[in-house]
C-alpha positions as CSV (number, residue, x, y, z in Angstrom):
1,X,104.0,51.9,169.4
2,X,105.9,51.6,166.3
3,X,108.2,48.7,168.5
4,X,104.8,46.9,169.6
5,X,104.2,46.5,166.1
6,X,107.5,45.3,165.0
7,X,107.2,43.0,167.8
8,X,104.0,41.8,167.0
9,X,104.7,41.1,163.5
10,X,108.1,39.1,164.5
11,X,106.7,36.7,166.9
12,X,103.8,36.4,163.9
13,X,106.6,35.9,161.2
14,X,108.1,33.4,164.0
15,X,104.5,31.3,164.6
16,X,103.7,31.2,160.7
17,X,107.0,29.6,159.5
18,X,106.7,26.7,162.8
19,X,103.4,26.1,161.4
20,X,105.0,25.5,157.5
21,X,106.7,23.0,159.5
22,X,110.3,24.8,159.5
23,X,111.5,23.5,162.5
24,X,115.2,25.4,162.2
25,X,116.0,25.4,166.3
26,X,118.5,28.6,167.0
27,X,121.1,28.9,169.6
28,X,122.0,31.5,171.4
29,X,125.4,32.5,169.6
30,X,123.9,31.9,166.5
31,X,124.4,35.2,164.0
32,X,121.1,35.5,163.2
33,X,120.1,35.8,166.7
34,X,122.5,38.7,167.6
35,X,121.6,40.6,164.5
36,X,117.6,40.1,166.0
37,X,118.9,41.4,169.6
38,X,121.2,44.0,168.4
39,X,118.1,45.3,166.0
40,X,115.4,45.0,168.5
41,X,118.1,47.0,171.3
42,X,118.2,49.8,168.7
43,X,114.2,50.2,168.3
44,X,114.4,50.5,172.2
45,X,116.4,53.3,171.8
46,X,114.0,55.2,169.6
């Protein structure tokens, strides 16, 4: 439940700043990225 949430509240936190009018396009290999994989992969493991 508690991952649902985070979830939530990430792609909420993603559609607020596009609508600011950030339009900061991420790649793949980018180190932010990773560090959002590699944190969401250890929620899954809760």
């Amino acid at each position: 439940m508690r991952l649902l949430l985070a979830f939530i509240d990430w792609i909420r936190g993603r559609r607020q700043r596009r609508l600011e009018g950030e339009t900061t396009q991420y790649s793949a290999d980018d180190p932010w990225v990773l560090q959002q994989i590699e944190k969401f992969e250890r929620e899954l493991k809760r």
